[in-house]
Short mmCIF file of the C-alpha atoms (twelve columns), coordinates in Angstrom:
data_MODEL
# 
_entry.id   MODEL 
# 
loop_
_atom_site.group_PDB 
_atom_site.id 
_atom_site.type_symbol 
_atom_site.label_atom_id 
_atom_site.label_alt_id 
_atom_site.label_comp_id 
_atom_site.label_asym_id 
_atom_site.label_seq_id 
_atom_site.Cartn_x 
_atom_site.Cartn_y 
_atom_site.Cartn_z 
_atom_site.pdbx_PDB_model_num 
ATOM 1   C CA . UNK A 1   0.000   0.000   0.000   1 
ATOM 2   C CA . UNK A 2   1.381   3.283   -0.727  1 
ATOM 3   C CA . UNK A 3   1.401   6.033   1.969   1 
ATOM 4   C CA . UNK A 4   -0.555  8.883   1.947   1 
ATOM 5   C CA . UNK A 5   1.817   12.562  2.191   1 
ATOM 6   C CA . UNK A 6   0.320   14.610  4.420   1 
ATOM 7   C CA . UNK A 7   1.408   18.386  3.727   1 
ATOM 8   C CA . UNK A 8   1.829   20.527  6.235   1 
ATOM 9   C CA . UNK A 9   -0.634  23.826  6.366   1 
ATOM 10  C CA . UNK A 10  0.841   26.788  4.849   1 
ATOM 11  C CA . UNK A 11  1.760   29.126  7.332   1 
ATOM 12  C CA . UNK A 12  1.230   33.227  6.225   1 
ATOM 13  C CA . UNK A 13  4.599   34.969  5.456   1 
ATOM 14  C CA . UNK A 14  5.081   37.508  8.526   1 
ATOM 15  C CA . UNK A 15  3.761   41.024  7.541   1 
ATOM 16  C CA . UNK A 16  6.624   43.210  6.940   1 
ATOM 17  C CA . UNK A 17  6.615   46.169  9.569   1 
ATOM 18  C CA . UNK A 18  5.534   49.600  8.246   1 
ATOM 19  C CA . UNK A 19  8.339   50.615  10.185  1 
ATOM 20  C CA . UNK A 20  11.822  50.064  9.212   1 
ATOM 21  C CA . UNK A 21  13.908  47.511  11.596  1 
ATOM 22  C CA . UNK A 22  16.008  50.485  13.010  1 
ATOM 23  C CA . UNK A 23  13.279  53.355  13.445  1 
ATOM 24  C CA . UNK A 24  11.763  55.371  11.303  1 
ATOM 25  C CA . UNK A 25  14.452  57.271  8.771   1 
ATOM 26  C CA . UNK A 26  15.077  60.629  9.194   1 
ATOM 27  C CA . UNK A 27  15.590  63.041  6.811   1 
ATOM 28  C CA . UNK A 28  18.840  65.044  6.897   1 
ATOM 29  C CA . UNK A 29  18.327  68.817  5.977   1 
ATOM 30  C CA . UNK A 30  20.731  68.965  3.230   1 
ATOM 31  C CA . UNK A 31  23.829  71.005  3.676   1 
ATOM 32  C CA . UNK A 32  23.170  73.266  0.920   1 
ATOM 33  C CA . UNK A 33  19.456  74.415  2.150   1 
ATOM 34  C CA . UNK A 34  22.115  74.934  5.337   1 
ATOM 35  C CA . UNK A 35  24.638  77.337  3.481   1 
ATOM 36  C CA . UNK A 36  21.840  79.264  1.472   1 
ATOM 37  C CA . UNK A 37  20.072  80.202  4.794   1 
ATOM 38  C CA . UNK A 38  23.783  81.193  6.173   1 
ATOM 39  C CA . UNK A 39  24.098  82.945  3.119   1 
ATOM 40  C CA . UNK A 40  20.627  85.255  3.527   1 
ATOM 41  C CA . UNK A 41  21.196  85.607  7.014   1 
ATOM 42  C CA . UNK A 42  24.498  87.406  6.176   1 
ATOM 43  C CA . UNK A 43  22.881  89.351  3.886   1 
ATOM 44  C CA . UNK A 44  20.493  90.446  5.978   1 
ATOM 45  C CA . UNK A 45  22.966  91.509  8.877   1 
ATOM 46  C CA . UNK A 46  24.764  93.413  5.954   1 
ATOM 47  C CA . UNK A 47  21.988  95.437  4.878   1 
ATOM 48  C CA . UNK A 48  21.168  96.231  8.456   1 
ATOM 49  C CA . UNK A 49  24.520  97.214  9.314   1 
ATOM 50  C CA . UNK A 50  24.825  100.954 8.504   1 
ATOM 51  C CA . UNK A 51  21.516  101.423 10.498  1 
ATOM 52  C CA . UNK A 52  22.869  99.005  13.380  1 
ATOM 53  C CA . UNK A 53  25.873  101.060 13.445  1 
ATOM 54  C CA . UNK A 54  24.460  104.502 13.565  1 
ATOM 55  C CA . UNK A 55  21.872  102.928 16.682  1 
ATOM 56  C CA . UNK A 56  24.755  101.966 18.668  1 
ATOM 57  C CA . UNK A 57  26.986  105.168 17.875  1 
ATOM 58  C CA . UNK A 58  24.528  108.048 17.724  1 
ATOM 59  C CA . UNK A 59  21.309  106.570 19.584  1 
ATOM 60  C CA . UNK A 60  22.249  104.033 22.553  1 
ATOM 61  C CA . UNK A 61  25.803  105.726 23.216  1 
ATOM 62  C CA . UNK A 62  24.898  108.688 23.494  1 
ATOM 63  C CA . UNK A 63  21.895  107.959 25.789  1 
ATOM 64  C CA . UNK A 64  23.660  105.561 28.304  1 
ATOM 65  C CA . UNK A 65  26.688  108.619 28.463  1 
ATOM 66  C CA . UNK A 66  23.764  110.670 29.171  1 
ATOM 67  C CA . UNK A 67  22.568  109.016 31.873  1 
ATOM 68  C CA . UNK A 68  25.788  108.245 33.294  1 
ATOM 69  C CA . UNK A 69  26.345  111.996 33.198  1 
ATOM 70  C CA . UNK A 70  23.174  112.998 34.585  1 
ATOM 71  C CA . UNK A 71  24.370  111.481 38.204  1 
ATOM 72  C CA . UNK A 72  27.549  113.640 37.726  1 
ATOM 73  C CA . UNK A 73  29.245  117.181 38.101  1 
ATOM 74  C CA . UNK A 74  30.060  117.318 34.322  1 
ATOM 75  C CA . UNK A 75  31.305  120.872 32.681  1 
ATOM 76  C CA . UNK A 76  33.081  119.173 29.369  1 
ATOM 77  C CA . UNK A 77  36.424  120.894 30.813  1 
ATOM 78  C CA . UNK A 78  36.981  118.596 34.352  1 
ATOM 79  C CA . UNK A 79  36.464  115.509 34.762  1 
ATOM 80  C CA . UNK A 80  32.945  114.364 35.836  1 
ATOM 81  C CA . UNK A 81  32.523  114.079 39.590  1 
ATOM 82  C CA . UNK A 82  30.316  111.857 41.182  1 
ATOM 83  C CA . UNK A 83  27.199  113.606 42.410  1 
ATOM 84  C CA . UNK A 84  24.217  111.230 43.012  1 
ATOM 85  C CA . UNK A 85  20.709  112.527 42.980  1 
ATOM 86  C CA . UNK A 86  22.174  116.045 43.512  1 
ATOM 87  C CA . UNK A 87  21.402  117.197 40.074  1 
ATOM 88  C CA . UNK A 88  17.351  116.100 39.907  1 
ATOM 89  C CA . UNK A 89  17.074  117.201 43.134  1 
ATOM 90  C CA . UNK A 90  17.827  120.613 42.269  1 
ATOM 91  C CA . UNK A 91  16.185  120.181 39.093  1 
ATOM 92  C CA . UNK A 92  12.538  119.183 40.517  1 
ATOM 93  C CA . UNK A 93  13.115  122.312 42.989  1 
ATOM 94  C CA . UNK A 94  13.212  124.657 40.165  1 
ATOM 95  C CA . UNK A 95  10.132  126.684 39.695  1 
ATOM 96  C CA . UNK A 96  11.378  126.799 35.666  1 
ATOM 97  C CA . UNK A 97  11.366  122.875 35.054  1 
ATOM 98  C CA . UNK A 98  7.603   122.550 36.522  1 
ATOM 99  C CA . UNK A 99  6.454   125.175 34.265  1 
ATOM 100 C CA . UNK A 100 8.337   123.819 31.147  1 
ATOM 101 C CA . UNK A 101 6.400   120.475 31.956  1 
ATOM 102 C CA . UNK A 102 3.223   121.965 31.996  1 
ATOM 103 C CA . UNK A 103 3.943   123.876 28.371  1 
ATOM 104 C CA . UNK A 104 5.130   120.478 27.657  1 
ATOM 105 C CA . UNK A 105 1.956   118.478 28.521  1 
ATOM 106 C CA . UNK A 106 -0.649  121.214 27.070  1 
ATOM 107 C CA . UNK A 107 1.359   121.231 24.240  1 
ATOM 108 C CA . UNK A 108 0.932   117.310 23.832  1 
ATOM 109 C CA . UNK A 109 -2.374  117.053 25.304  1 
ATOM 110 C CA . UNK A 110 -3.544  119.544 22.821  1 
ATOM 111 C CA . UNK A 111 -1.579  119.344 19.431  1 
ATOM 112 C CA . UNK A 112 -1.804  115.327 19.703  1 
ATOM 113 C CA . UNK A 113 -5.549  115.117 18.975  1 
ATOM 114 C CA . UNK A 114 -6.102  117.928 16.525  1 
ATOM 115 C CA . UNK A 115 -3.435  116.650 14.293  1 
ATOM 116 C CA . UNK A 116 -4.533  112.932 14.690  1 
ATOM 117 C CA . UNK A 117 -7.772  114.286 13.667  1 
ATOM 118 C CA . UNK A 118 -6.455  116.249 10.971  1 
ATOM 119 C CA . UNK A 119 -4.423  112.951 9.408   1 
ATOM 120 C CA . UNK A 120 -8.126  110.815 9.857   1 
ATOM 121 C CA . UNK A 121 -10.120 113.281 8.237   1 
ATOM 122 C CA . UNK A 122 -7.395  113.920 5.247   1 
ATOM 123 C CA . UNK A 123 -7.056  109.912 4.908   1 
ATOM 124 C CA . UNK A 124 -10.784 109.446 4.284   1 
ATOM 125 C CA . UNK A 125 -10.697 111.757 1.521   1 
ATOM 126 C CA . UNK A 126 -7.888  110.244 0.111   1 
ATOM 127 C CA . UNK A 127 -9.466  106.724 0.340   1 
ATOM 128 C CA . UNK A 128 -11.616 107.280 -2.412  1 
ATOM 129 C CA . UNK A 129 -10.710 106.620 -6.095  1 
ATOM 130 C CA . UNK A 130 -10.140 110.563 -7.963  1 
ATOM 131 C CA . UNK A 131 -8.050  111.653 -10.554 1 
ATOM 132 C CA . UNK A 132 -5.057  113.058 -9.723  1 
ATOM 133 C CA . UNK A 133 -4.789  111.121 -6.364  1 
ATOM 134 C CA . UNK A 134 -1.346  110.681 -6.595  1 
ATOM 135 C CA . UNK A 135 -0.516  114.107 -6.633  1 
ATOM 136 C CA . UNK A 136 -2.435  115.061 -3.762  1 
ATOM 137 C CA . UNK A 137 -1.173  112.493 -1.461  1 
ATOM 138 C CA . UNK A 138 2.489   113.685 -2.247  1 
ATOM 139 C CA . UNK A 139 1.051   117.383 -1.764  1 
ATOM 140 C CA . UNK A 140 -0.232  116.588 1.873   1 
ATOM 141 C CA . UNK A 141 2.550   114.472 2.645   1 
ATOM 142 C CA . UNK A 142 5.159   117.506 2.057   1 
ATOM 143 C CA . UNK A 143 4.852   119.633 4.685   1 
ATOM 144 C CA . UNK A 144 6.122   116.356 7.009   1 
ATOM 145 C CA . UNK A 145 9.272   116.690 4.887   1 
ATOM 146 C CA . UNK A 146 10.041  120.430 5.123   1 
ATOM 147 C CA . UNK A 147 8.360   121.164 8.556   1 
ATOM 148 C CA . UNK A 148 11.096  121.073 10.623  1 
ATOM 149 C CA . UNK A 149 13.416  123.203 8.366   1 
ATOM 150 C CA . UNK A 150 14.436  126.583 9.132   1 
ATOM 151 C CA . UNK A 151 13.078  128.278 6.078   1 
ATOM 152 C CA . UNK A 152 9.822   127.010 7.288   1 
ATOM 153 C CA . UNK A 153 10.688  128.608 10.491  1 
ATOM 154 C CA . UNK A 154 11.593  131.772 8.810   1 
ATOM 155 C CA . UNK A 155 8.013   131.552 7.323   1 
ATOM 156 C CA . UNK A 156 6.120   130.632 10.260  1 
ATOM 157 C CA . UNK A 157 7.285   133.686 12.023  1 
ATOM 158 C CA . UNK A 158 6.602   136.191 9.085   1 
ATOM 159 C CA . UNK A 159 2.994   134.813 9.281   1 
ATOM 160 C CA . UNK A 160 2.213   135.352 13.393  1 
ATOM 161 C CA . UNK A 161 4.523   138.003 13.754  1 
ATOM 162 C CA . UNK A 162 3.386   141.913 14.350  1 
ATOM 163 C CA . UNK A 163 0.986   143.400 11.614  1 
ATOM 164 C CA . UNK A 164 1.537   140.148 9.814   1 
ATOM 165 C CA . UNK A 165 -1.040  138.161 7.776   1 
ATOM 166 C CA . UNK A 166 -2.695  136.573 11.029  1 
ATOM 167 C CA . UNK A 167 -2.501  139.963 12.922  1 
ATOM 168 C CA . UNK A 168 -3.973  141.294 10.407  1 
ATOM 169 C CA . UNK A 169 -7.145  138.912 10.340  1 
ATOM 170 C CA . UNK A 170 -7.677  139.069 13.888  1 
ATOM 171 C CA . UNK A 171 -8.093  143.088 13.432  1 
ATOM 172 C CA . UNK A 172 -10.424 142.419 10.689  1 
ATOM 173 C CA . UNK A 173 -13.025 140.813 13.451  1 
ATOM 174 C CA . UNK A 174 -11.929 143.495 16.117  1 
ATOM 175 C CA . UNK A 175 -9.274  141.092 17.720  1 
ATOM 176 C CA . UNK A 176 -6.137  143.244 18.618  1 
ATOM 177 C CA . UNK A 177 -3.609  141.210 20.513  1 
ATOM 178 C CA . UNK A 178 -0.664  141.867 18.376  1 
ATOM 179 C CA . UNK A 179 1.453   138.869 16.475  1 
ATOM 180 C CA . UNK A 180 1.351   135.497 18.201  1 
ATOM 181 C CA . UNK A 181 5.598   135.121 17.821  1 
ATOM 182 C CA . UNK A 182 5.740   138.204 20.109  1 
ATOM 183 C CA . UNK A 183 3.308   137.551 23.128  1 
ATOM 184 C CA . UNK A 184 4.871   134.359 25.300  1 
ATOM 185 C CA . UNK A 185 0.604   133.155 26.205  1 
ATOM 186 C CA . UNK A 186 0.065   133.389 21.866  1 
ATOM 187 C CA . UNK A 187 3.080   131.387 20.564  1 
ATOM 188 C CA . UNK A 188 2.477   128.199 21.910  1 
ATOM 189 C CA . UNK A 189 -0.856  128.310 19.788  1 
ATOM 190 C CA . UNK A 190 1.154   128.853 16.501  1 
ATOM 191 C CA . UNK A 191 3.535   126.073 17.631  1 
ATOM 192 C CA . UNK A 192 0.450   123.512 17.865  1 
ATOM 193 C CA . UNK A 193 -0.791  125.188 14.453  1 
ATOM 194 C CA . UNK A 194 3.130   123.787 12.854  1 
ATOM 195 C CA . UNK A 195 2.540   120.617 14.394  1 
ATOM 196 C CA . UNK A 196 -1.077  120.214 13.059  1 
ATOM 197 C CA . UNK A 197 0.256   121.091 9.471   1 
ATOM 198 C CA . UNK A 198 2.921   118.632 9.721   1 
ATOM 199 C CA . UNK A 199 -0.118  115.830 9.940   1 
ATOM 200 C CA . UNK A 200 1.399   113.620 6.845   1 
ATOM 201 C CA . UNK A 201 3.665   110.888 9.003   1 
ATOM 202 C CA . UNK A 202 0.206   109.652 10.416  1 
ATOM 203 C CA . UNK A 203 -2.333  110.586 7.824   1 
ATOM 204 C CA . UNK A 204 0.229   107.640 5.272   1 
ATOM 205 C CA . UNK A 205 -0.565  104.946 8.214   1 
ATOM 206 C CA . UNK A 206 -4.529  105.743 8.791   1 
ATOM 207 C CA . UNK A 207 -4.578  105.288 4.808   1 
ATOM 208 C CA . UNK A 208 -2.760  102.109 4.661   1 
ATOM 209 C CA . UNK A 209 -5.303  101.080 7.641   1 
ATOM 210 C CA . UNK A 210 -7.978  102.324 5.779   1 
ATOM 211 C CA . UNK A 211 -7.407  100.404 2.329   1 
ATOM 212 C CA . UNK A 212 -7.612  96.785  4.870   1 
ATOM 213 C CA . UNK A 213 -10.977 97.286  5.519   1 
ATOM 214 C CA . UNK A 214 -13.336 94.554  3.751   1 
ATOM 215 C CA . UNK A 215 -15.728 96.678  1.277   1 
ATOM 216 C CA . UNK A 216 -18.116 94.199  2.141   1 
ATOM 217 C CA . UNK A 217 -18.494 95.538  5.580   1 
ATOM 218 C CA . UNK A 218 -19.933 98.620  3.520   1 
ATOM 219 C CA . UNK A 219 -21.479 96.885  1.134   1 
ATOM 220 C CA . UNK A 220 -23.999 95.252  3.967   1 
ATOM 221 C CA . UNK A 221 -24.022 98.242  5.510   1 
ATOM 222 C CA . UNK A 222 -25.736 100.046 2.536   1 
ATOM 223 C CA . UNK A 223 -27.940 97.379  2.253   1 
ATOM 224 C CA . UNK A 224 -29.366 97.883  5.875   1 
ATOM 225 C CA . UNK A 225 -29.674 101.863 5.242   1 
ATOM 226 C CA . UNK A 226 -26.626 102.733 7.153   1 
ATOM 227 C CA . UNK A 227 -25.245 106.021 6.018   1 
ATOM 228 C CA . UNK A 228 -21.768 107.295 5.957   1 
ATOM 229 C CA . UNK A 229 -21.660 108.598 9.717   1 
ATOM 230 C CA . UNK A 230 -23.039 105.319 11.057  1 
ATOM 231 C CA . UNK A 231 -20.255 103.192 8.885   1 
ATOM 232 C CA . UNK A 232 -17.550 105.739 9.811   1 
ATOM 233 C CA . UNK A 233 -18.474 104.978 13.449  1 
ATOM 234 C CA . UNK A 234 -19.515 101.279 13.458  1 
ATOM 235 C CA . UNK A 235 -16.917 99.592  11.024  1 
ATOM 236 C CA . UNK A 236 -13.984 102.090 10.182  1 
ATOM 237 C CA . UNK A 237 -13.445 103.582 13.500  1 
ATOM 238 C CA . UNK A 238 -13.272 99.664  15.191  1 
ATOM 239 C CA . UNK A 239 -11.421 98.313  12.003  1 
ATOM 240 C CA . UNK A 240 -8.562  100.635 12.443  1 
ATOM 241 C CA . UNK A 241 -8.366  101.314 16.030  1 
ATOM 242 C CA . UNK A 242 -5.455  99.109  16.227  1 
ATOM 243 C CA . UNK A 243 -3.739  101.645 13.828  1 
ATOM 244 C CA . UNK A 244 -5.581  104.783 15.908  1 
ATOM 245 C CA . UNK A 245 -3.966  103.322 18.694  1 
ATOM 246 C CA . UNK A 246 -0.494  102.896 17.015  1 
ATOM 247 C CA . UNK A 247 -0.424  106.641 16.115  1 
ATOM 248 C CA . UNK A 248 -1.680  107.814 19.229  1 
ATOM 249 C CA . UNK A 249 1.632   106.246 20.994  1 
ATOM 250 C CA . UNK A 250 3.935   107.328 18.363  1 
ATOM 251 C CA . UNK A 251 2.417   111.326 17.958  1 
ATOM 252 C CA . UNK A 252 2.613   111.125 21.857  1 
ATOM 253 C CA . UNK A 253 6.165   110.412 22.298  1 
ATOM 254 C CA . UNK A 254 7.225   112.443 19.252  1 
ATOM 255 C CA . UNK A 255 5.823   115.803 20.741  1 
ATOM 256 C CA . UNK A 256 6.663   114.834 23.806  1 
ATOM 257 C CA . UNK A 257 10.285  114.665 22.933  1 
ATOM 258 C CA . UNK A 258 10.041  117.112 20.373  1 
ATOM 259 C CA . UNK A 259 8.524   119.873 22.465  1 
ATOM 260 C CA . UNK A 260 7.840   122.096 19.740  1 
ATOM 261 C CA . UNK A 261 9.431   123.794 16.990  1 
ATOM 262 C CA . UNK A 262 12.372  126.179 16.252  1 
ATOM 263 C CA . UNK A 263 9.655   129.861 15.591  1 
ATOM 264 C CA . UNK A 264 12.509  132.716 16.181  1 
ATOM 265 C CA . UNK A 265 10.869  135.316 18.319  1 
ATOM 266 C CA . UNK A 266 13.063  138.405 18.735  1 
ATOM 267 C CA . UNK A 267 16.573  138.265 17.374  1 
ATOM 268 C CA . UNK A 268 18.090  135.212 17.220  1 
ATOM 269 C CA . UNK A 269 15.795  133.212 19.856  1 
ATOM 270 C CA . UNK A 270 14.950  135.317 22.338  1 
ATOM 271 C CA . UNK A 271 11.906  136.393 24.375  1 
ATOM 272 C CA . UNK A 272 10.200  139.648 22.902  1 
ATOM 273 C CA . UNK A 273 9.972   142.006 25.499  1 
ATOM 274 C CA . UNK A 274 6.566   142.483 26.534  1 
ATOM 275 C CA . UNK A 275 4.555   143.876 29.642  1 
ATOM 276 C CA . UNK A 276 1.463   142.388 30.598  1 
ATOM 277 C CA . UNK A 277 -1.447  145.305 31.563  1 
ATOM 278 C CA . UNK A 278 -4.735  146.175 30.472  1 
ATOM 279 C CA . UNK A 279 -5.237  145.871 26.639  1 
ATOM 280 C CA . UNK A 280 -2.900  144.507 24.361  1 
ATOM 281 C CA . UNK A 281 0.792   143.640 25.457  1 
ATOM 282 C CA . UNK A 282 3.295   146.222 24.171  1 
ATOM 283 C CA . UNK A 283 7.045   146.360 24.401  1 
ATOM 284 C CA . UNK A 284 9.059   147.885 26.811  1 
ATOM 285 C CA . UNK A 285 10.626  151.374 26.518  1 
ATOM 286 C CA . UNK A 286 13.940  152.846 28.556  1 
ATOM 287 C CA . UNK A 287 14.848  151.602 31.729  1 
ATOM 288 C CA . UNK A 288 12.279  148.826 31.515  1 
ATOM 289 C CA . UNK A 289 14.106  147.341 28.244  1 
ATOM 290 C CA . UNK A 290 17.598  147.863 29.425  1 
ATOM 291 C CA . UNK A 291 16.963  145.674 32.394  1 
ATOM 292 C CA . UNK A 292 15.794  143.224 30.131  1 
ATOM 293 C CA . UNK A 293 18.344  143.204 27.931  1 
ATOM 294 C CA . UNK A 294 21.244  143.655 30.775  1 
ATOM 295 C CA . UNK A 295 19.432  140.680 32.702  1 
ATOM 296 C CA . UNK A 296 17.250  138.879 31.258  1 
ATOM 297 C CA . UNK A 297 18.782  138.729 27.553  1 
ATOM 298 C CA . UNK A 298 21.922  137.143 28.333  1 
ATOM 299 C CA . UNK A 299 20.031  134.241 30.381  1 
ATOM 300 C CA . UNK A 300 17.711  133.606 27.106  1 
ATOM 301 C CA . UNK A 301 20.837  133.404 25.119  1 
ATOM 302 C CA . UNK A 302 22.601  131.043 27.286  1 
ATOM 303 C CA . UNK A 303 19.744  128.721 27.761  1 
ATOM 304 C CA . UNK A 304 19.093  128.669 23.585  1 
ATOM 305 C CA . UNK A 305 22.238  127.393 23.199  1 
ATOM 306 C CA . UNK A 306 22.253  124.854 25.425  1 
ATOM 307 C CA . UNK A 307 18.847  123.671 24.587  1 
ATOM 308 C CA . UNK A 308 19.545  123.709 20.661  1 
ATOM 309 C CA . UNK A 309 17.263  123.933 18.217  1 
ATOM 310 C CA . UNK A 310 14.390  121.438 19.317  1 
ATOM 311 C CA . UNK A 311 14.201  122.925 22.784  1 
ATOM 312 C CA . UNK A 312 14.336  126.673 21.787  1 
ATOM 313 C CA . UNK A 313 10.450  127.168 21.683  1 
ATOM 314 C CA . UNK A 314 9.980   125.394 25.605  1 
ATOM 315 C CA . UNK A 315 13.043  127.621 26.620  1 
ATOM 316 C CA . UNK A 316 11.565  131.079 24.977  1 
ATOM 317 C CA . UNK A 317 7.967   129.808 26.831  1 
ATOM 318 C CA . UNK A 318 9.093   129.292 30.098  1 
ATOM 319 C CA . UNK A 319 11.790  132.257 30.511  1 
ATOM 320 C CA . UNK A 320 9.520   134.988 28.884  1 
ATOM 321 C CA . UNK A 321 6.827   133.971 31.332  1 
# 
């Protein structure tokens, strides 16, 4: 008899791991993704260089010196001596330092939201699609350029000065208080009229906020029967209040650091003599203006110099008070 072959049951091949037998393989950045980001990140450095350079030289040197100096007897001839809190506490005592920050604060609190409103206002007409748009975006946009030049200056004070344009005006509608560059209560009102006119730094940003906001939003808003008041105040004022907010900081600490303009008043940069009475200020006469100019002049002169040309308005304010 022949014998029967039994045949062992086929047994399944072993699935093959989805994994490799040493771990999953990881992929090596290559070297030369390696050296091109090197490569930009050189270039980068290099382009910011000049700007890094002039930070550290003529911005953060200056400023730690500054406040190393400010705890010191310093005269730029003798060595600076050690002083401590000597030199704020005599500066907080002085009767001419807490009226400078008042000028300084009105001056901020004042100028800040007129010009802000100024830029908005500008912006919105700007917004819309004219012919010749161009033109008048780079003709606002100027007087940011040339503001703080001295010709400008030079102009400024023609304009509020005695029997000038505006003192003319004024006596048109039976206002005679002289020119505005001559009376120390008037010129910090044509100083806040500069800054207003220099509105073009933030009027750029409220129009580059402007052109992100969805025209839908308006869109919808014309089909409920909003009109242009109740869009201006319920989508473009919350749209861009991150930008409102942005130029509110940066107008802030710009004036306040700023603290007005260079407007001559007098020769060179000196307080006009005046004398407050009844009636319109007028300027002294004999004795009266040769103490001034024996006393008071020379001060005037002294402090001018040392503030320089962005502190020469707050320095004419608070001595000719």
């Amino acid at each position: 008899m022949g014998t029967a072959v039994t045949h062992a049951p086929a047994t399944e091949a072993p699935a093959r791991d989805s994994e490799p037998r040493h771990g999953p393989v990881k992929s090596p950045r290559p070297a030369a993704l390696k050296r091109r980001s090197r490569r930009e990140n050189l270039a980068g450095y290099l382009f910011m260089s000049p700007w890094i350079a002039g930070f550290l030289l003529l911005t953060a040197g200056p400023m730690i010196a500054s406040l190393y100096f400010a705890f010191t007897d310093y005269n730029l001839f003798d060595a600076p001596r050690w002083v401590g809190l000597d030199n704020f506490s005599e500066m907080f005592a002085d009767p001419r330092w807490r009226h400078s920050v008042q000028v300084t604060l009105w001056y901020v609190a004042v100028g800040t939201p007129i010009k802000l409103i100024a830029a908005l206002g500008v912006a919105l007409l700007l917004a819309q699609k004219r012919r010749g748009q161009a033109f008048y975006r780079a003709a606002f946009y100027a007087p940011s350029l040339i503001g703080a030049s001295v010709s400008v200056a030079i102009v400024w004070k023609a304009i509020f000065s005695d029997d000038a344009i505006v003192d003319r005006t004024q006596k048109l509608f039976g206002v005679d208080v002289g020119g505005w560059t001559g009376d120390p209560d008037l010129i910090i009102y044509s100083l806040v009229a500069l800054t207003v006119w220099q509105f073009g730094a933030p009027m750029v940003i409220f129009l580059a906020g402007l052109k992100q906001v969805p025209r839908e939003l308006y869109q919808a808003a014309d089909v409920d029967g909003a009109g242009r008041l109740r869009q201006f105040w319920n989508i473009t004022l919350p749209m861009i209040s991150p930008v409102f907010l942005f130029n509110v900081l940066l107008e802030t600490i710009h004036l306040s650091c700023r603290a007005g303009c260079p407007v001559p008043s007098g020769p060179g940069c000196m307080p006009v003599p005046v004398k407050r009475g009844r009636g319109r200020p007028h300027r002294l006469q004999g004795d009266a203006a040769s103490r001034w100019k024996r006393r008071v002049r020379p001060q005037a002169g002294a402090a001018c110099e040392a503030a320089g040309d962005e502190g020469r308005s707050l320095v004419r304010v608070s001595l000719a008070k």
